[in-house]
N, CA, C and O atoms as a Maestro MAE file, in Angstrom:
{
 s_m_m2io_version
 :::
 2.0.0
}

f_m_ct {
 s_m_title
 :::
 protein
 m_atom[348] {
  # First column is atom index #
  i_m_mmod_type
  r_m_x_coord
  r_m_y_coord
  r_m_z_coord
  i_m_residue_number
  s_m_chain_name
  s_m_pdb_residue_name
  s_m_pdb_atom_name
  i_m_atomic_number
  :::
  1 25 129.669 129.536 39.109 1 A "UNK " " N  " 7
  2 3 130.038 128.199 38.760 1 A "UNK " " CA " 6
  3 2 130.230 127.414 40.050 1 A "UNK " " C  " 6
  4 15 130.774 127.986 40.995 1 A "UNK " " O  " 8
  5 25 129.731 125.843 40.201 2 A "UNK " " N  " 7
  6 3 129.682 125.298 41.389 2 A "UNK " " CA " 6
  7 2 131.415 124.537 41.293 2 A "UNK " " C  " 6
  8 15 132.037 124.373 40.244 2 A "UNK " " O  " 8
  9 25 131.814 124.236 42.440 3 A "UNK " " N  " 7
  10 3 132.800 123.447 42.505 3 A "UNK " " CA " 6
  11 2 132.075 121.704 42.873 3 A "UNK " " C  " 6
  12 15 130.882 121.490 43.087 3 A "UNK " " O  " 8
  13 25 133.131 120.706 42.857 4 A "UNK " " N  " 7
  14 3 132.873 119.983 43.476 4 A "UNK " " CA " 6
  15 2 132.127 119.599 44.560 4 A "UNK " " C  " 6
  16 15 131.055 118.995 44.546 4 A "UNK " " O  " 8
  17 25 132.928 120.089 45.751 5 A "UNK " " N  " 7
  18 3 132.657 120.379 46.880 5 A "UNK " " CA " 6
  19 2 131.247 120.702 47.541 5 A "UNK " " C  " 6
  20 15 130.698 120.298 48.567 5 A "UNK " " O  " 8
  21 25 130.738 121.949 46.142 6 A "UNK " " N  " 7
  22 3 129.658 122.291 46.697 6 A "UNK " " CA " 6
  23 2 128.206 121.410 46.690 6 A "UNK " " C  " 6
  24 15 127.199 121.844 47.250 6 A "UNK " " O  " 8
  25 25 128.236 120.367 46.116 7 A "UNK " " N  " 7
  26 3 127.216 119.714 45.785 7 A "UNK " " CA " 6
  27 2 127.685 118.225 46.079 7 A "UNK " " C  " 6
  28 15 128.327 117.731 45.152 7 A "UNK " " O  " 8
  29 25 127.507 117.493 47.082 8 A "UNK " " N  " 7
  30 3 127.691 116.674 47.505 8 A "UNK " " CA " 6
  31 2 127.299 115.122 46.825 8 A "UNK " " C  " 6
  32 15 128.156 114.267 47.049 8 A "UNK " " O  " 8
  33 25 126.169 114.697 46.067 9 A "UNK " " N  " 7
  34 3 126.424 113.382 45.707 9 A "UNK " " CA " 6
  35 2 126.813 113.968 43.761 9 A "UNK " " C  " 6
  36 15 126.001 113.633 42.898 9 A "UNK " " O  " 8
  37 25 127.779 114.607 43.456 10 A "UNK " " N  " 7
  38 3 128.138 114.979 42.558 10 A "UNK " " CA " 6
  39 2 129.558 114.227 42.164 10 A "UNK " " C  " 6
  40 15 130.551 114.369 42.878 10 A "UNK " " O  " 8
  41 25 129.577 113.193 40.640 11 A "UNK " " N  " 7
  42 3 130.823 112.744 40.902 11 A "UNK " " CA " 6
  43 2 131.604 113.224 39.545 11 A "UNK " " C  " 6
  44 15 132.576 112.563 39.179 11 A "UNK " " O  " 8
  45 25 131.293 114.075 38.989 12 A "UNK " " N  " 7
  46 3 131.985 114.841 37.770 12 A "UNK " " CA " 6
  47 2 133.241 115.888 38.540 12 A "UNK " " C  " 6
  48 15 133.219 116.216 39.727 12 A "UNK " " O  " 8
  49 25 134.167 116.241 37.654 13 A "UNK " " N  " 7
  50 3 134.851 117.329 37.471 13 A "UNK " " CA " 6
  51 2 134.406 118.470 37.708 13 A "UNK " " C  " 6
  52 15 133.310 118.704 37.199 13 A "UNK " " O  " 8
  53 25 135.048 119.577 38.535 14 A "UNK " " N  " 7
  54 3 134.489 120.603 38.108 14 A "UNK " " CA " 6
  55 2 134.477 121.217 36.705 14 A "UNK " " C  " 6
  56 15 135.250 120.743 35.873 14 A "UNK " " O  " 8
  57 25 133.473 122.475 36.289 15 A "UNK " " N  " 7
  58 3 133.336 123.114 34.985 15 A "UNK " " CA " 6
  59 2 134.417 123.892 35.276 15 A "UNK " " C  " 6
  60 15 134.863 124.403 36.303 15 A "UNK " " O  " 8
  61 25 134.778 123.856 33.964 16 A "UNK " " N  " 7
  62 3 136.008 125.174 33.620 16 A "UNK " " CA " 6
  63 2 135.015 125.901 32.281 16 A "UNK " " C  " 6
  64 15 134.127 125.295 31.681 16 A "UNK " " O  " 8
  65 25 135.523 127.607 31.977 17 A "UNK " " N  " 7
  66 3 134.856 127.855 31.129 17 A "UNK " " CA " 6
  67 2 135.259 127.510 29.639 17 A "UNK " " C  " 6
  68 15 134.576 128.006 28.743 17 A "UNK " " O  " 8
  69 25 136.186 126.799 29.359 18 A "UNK " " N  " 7
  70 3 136.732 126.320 27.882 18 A "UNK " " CA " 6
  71 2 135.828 125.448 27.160 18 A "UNK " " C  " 6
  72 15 135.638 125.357 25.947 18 A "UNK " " O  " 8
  73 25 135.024 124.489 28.648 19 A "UNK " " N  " 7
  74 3 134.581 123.036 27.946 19 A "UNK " " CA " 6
  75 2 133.085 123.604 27.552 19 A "UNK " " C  " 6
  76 15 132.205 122.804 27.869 19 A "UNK " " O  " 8
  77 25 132.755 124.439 27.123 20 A "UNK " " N  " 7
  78 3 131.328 124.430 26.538 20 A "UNK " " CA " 6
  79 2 131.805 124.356 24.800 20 A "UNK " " C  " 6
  80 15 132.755 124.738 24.118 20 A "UNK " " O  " 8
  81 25 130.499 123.611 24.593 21 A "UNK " " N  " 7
  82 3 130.639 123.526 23.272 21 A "UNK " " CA " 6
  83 2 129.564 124.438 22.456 21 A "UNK " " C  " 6
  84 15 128.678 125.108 22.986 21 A "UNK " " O  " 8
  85 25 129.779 124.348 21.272 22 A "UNK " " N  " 7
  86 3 128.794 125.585 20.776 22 A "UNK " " CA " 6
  87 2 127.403 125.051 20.294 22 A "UNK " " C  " 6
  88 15 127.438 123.857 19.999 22 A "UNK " " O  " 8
  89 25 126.452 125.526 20.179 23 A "UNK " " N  " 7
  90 3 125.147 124.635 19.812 23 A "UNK " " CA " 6
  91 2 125.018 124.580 19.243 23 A "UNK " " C  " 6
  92 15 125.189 125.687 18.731 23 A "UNK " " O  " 8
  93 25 124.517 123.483 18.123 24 A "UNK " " N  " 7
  94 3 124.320 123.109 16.767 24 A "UNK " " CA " 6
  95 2 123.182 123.688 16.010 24 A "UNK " " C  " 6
  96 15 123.166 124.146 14.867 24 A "UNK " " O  " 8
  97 25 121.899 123.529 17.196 25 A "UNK " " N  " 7
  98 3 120.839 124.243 16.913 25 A "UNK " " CA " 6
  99 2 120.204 125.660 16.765 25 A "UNK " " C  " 6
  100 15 120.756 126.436 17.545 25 A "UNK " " O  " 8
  101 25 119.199 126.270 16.002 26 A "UNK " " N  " 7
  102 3 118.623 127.189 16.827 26 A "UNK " " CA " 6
  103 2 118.169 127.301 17.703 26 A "UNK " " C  " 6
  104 15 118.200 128.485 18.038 26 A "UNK " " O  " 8
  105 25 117.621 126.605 18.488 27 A "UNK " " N  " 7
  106 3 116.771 126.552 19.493 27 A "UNK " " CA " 6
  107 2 117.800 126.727 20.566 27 A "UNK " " C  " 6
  108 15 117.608 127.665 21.341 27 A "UNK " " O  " 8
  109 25 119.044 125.849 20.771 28 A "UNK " " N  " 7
  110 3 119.905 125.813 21.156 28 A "UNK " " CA " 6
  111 2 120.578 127.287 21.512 28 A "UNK " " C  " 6
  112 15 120.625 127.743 22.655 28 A "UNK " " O  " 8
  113 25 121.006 127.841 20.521 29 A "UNK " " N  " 7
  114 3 121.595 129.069 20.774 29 A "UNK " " CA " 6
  115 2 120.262 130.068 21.173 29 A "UNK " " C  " 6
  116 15 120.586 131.255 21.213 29 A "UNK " " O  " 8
  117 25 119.248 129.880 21.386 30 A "UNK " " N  " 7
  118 3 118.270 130.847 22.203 30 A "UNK " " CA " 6
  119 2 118.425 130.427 23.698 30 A "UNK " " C  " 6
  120 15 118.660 131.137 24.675 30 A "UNK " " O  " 8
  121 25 118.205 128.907 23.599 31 A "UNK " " N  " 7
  122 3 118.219 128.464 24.964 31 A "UNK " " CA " 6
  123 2 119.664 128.343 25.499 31 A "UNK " " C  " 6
  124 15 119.598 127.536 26.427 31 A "UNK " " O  " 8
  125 25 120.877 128.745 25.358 32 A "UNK " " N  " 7
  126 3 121.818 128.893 25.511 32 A "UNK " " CA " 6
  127 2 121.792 129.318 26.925 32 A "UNK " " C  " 6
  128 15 120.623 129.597 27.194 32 A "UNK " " O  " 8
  129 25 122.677 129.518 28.106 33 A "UNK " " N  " 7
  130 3 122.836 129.925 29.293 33 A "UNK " " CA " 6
  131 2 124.048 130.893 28.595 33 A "UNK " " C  " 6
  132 15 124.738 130.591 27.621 33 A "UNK " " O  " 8
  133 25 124.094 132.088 29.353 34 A "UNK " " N  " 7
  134 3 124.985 133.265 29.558 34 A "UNK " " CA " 6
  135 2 124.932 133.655 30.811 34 A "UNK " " C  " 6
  136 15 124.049 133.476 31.650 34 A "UNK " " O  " 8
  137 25 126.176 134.327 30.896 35 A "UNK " " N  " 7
  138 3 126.181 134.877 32.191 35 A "UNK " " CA " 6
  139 2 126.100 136.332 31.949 35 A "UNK " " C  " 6
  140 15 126.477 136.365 30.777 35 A "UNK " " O  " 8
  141 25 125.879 137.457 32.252 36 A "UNK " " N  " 7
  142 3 125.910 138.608 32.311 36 A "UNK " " CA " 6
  143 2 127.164 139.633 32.657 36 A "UNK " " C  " 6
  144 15 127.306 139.635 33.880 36 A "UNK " " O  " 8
  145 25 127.630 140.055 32.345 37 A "UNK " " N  " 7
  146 3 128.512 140.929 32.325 37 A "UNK " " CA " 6
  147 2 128.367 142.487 32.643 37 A "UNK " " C  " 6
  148 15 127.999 143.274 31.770 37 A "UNK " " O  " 8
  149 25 128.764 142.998 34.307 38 A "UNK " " N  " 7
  150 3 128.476 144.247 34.777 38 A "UNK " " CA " 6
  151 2 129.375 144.934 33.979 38 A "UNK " " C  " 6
  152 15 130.562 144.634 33.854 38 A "UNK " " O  " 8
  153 25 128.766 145.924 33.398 39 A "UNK " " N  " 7
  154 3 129.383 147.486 32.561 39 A "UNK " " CA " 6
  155 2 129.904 148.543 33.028 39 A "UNK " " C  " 6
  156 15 130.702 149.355 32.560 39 A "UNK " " O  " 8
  157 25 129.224 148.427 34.270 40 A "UNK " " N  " 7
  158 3 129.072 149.785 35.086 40 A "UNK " " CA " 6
  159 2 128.312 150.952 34.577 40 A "UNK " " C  " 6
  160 15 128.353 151.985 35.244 40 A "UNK " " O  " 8
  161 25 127.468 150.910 33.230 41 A "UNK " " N  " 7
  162 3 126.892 151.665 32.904 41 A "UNK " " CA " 6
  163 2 125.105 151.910 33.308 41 A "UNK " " C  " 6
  164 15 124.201 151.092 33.139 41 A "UNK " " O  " 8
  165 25 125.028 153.025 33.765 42 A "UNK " " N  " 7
  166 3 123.756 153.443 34.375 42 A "UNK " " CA " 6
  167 2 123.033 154.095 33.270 42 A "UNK " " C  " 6
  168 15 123.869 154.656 32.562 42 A "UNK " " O  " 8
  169 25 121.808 154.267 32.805 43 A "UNK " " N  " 7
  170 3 120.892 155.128 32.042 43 A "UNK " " CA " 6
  171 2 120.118 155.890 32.840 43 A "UNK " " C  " 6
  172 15 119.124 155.381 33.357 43 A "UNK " " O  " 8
  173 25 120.504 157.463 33.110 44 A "UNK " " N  " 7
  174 3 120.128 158.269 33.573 44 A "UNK " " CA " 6
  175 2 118.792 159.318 32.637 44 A "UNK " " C  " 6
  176 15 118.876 160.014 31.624 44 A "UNK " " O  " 8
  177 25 117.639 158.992 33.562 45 A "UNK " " N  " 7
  178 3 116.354 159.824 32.175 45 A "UNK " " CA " 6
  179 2 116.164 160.858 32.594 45 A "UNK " " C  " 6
  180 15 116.275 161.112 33.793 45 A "UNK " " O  " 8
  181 25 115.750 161.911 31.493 46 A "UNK " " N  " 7
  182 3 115.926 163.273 31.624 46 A "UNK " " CA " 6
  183 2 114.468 163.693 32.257 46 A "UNK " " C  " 6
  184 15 113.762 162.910 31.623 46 A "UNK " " O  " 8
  185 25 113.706 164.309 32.967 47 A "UNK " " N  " 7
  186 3 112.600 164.394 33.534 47 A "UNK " " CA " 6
  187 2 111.650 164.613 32.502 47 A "UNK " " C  " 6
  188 15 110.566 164.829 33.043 47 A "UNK " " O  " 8
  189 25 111.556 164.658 31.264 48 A "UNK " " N  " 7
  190 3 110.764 164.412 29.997 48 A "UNK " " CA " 6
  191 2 110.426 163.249 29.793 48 A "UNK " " C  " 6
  192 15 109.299 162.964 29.390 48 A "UNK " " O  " 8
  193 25 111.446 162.287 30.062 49 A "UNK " " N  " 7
  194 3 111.073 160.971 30.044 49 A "UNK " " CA " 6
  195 2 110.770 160.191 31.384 49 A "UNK " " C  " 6
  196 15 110.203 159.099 31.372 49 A "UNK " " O  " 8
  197 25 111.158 160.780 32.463 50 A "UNK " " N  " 7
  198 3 110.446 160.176 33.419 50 A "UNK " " CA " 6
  199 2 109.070 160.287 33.568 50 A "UNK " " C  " 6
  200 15 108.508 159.252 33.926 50 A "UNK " " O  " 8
  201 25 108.128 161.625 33.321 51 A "UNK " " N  " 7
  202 3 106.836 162.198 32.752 51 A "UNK " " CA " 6
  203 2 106.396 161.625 32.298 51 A "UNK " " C  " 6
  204 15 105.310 161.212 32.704 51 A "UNK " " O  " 8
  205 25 107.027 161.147 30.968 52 A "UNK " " N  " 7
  206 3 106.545 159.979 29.595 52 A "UNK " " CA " 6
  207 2 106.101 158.941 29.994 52 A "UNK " " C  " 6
  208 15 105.036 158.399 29.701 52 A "UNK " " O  " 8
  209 25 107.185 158.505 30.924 53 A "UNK " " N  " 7
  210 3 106.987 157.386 31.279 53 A "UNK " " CA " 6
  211 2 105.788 156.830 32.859 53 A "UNK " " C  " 6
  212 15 105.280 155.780 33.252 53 A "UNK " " O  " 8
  213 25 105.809 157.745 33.139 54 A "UNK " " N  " 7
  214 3 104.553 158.158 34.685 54 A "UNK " " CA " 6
  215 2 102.914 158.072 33.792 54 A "UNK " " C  " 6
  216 15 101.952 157.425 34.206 54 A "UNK " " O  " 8
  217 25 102.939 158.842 32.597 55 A "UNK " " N  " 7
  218 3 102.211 158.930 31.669 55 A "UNK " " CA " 6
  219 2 101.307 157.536 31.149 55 A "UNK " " C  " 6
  220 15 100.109 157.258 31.194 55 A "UNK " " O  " 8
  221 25 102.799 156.662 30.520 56 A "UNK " " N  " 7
  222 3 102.077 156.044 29.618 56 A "UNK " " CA " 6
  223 2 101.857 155.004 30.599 56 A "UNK " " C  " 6
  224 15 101.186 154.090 30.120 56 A "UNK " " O  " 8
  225 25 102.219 154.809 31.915 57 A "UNK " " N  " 7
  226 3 101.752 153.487 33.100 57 A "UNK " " CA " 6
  227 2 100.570 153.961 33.544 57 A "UNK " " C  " 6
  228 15 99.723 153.075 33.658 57 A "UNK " " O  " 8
  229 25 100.090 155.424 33.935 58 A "UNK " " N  " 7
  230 3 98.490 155.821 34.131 58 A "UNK " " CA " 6
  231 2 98.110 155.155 32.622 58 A "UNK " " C  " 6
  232 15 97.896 153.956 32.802 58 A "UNK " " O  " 8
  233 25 97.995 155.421 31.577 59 A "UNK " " N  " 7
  234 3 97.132 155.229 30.367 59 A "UNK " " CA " 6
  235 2 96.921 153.618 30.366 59 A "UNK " " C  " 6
  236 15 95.847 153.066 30.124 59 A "UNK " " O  " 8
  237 25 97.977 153.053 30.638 60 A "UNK " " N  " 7
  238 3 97.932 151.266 30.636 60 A "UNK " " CA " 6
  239 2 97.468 150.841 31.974 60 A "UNK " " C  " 6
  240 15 97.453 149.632 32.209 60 A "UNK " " O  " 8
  241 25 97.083 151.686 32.890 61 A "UNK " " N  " 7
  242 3 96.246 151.355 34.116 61 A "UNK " " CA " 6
  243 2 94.629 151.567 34.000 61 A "UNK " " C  " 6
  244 15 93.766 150.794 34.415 61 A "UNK " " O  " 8
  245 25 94.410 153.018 33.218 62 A "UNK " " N  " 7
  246 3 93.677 153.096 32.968 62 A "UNK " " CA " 6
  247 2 92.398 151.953 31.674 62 A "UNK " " C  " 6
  248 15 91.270 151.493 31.852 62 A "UNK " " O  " 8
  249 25 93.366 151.915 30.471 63 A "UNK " " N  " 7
  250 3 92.826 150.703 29.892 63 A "UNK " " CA " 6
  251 2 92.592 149.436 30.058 63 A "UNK " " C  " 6
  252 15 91.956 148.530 29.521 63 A "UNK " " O  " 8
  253 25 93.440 149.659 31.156 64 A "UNK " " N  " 7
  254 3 93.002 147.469 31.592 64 A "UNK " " CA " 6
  255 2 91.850 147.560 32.681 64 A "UNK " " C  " 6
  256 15 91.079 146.610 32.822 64 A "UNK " " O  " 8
  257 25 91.719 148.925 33.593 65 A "UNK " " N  " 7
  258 3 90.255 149.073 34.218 65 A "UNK " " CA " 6
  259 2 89.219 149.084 33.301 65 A "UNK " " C  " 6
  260 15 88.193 148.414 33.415 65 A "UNK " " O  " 8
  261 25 89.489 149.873 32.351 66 A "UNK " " N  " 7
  262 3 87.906 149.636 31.556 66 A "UNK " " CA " 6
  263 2 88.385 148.708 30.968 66 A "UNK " " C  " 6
  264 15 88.583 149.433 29.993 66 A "UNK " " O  " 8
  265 25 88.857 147.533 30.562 67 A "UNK " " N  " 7
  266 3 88.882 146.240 29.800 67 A "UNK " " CA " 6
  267 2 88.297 145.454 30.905 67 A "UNK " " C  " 6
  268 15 87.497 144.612 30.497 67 A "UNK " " O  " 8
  269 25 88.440 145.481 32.013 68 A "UNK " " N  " 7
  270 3 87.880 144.702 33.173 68 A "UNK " " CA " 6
  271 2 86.117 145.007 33.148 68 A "UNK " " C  " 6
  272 15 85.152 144.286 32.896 68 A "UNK " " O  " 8
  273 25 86.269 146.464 33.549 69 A "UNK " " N  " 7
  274 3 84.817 146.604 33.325 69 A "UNK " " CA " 6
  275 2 84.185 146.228 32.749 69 A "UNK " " C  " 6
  276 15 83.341 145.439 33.175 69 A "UNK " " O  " 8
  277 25 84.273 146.685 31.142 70 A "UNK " " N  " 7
  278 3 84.228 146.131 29.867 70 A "UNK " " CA " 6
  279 2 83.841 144.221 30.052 70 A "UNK " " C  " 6
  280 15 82.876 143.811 29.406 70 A "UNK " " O  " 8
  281 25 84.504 143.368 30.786 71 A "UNK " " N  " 7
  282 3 84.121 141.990 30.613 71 A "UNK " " CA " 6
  283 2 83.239 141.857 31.916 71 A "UNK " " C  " 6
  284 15 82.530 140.858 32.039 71 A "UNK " " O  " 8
  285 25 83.254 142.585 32.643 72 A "UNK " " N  " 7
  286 3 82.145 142.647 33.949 72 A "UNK " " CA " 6
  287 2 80.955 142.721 33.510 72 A "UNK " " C  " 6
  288 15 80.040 142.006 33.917 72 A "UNK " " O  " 8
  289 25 80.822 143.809 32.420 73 A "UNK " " N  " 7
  290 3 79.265 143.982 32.054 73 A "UNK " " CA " 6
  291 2 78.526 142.992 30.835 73 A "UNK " " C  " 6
  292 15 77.331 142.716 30.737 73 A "UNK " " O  " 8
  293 25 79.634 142.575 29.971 74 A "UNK " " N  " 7
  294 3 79.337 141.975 29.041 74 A "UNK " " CA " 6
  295 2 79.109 140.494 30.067 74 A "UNK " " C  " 6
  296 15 78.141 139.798 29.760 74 A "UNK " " O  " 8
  297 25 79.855 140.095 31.083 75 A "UNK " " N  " 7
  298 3 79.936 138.544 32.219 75 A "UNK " " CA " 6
  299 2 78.167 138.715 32.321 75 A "UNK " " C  " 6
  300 15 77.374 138.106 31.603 75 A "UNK " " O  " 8
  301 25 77.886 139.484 33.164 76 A "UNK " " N  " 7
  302 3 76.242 140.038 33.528 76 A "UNK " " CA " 6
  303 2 75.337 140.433 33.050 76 A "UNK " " C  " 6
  304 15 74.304 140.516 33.715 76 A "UNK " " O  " 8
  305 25 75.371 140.821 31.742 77 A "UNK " " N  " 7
  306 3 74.411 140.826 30.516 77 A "UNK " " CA " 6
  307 2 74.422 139.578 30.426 77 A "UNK " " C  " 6
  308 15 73.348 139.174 30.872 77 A "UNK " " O  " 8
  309 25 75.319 138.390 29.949 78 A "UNK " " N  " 7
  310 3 74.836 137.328 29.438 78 A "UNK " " CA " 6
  311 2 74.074 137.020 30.493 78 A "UNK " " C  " 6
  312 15 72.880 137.263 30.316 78 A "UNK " " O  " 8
  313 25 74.474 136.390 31.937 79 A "UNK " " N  " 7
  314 3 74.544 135.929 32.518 79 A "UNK " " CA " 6
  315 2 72.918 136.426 33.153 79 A "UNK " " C  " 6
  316 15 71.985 135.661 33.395 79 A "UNK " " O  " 8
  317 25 72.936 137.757 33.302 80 A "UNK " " N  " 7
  318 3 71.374 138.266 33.895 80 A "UNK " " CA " 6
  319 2 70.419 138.565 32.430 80 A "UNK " " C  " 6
  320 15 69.821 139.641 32.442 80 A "UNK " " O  " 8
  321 25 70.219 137.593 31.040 81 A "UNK " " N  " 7
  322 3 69.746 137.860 30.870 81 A "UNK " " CA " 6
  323 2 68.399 137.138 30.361 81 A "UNK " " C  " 6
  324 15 67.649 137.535 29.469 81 A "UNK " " O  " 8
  325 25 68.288 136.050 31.103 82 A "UNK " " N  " 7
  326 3 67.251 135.131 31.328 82 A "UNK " " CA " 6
  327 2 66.403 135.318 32.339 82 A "UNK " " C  " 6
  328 15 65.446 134.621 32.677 82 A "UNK " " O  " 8
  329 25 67.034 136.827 33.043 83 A "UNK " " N  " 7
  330 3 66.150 136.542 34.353 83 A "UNK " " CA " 6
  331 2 64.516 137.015 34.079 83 A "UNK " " C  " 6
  332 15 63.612 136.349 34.584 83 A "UNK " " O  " 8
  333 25 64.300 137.904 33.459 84 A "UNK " " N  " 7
  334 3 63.066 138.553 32.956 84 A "UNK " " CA " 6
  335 2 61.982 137.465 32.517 84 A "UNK " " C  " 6
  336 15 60.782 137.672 32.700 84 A "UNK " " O  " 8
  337 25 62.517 136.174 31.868 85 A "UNK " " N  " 7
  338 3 61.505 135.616 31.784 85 A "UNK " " CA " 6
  339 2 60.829 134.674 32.635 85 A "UNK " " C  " 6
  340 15 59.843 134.036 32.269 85 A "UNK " " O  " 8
  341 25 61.398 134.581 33.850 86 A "UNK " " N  " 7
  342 3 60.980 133.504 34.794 86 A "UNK " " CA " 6
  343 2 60.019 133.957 35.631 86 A "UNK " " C  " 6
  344 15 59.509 133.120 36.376 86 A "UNK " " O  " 8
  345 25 59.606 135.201 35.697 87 A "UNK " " N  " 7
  346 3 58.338 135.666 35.922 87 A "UNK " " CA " 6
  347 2 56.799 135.430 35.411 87 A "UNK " " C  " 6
  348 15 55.880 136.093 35.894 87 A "UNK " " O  " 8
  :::
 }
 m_bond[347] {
  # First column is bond index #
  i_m_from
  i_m_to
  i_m_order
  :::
  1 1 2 1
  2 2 3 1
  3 3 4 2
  4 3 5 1
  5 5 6 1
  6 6 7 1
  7 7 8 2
  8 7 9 1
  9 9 10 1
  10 10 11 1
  11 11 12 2
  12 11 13 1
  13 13 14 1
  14 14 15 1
  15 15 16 2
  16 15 17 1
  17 17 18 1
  18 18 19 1
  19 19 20 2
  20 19 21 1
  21 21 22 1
  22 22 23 1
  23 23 24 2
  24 23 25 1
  25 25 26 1
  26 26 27 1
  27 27 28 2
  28 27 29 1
  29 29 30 1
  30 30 31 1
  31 31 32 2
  32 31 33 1
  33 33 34 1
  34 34 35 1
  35 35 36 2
  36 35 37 1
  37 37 38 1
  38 38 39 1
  39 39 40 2
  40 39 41 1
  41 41 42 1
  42 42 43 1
  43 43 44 2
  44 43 45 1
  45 45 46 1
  46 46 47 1
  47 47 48 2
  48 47 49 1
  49 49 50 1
  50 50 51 1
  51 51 52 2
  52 51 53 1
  53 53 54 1
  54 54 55 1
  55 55 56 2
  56 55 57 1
  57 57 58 1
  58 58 59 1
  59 59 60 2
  60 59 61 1
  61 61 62 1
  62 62 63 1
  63 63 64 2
  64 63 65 1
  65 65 66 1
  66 66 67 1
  67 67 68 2
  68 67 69 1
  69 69 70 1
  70 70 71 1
  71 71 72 2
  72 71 73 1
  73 73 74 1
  74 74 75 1
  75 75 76 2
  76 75 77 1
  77 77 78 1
  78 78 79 1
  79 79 80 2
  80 79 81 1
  81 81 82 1
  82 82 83 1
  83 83 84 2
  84 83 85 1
  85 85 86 1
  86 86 87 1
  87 87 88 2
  88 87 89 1
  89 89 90 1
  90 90 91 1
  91 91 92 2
  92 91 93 1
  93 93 94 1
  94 94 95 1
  95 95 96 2
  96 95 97 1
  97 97 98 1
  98 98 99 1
  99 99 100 2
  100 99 101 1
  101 101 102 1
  102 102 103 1
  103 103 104 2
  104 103 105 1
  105 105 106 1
  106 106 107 1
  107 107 108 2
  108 107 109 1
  109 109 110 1
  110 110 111 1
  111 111 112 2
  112 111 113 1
  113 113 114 1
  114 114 115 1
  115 115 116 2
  116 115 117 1
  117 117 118 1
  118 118 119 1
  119 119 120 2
  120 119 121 1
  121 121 122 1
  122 122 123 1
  123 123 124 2
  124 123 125 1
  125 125 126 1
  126 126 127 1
  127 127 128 2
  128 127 129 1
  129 129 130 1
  130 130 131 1
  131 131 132 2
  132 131 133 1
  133 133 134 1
  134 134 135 1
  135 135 136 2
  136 135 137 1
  137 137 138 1
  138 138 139 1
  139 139 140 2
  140 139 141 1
  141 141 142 1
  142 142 143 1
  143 143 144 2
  144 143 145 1
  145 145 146 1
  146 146 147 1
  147 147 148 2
  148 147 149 1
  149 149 150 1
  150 150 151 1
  151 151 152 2
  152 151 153 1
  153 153 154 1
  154 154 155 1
  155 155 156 2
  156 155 157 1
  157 157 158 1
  158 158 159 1
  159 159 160 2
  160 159 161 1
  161 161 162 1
  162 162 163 1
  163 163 164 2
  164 163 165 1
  165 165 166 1
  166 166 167 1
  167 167 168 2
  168 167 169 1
  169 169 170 1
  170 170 171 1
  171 171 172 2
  172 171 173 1
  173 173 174 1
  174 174 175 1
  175 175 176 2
  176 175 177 1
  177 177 178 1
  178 178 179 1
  179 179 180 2
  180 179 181 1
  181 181 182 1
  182 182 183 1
  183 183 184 2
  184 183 185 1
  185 185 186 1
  186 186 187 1
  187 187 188 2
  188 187 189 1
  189 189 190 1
  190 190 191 1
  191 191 192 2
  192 191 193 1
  193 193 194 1
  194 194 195 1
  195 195 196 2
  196 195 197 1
  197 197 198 1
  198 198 199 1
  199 199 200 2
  200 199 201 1
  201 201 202 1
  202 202 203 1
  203 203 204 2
  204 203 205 1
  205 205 206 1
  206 206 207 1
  207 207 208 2
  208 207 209 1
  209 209 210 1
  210 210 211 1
  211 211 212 2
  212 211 213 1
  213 213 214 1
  214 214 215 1
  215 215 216 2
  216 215 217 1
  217 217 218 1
  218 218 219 1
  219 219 220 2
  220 219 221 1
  221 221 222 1
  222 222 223 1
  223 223 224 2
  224 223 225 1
  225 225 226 1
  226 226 227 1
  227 227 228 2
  228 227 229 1
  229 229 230 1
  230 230 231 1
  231 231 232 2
  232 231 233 1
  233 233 234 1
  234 234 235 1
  235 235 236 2
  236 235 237 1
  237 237 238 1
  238 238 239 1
  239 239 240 2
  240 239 241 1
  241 241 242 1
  242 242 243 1
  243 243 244 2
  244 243 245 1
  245 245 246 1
  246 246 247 1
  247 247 248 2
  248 247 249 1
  249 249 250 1
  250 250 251 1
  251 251 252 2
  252 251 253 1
  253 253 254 1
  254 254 255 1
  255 255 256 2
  256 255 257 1
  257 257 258 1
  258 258 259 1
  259 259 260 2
  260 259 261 1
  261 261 262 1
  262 262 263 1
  263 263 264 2
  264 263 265 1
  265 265 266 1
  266 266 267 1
  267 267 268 2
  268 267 269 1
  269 269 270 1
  270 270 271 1
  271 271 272 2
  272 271 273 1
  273 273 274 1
  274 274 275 1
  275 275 276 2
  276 275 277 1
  277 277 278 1
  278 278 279 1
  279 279 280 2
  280 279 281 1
  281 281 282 1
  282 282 283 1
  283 283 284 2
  284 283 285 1
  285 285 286 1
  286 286 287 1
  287 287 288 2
  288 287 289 1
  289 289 290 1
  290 290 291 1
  291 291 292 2
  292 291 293 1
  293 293 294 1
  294 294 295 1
  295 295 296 2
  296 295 297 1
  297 297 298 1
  298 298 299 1
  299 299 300 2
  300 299 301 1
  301 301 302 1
  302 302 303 1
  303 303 304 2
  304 303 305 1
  305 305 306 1
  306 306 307 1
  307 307 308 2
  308 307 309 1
  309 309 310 1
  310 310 311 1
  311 311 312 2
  312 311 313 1
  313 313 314 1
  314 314 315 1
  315 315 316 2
  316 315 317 1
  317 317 318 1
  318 318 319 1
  319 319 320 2
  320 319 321 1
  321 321 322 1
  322 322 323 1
  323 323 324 2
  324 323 325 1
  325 325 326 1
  326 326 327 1
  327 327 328 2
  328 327 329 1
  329 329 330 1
  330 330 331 1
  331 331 332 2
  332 331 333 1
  333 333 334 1
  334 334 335 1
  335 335 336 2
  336 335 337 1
  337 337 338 1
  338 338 339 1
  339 339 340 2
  340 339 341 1
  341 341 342 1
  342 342 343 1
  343 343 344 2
  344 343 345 1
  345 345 346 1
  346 346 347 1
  347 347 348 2
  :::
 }
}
């Protein structure tokens, strides 16, 4: 939270956390600002799931290379395939 001070052609009050009001909208309460709150809680993965997870980032590396490929060849088929007749 900024103070006064910190923002110089600023001529409001500082925020306290009481004065928020609640949002009327949906949209509103999505777009809402929060602040986050440390837990101190860590999620420690068991080496089954670190595996899993090493796993399924090769497989989603692997499919977006051949999706690339995949639009490389289909780009150059269209693209080279007028050339045959200009002979």
């Amino acid at each position: 939270m900024l103070d006064k001070g910190q923002i110089r052609d600023w001529e409001g009050a500082p925020e306290t956390k009481g004065e928020a009001t609640a949002p009327r909208s949906i949209a509103g309460r999505i777009m809402e600002g929060r602040e986050a709150v440390p837990t101190g809680e860590r999620v420690i993965l068991t080496p089954e799931q670190v595996n899993a997870r090493k796993r399924r980032g090769q497989w989603l590396a692997l499919a977006l290379f051949a999706f690339v490929i995949i639009v490389f060849v289909l780009t150059m088929s269209k693209v080279g395939g007028g050339l045959p007749e200009r002979m």
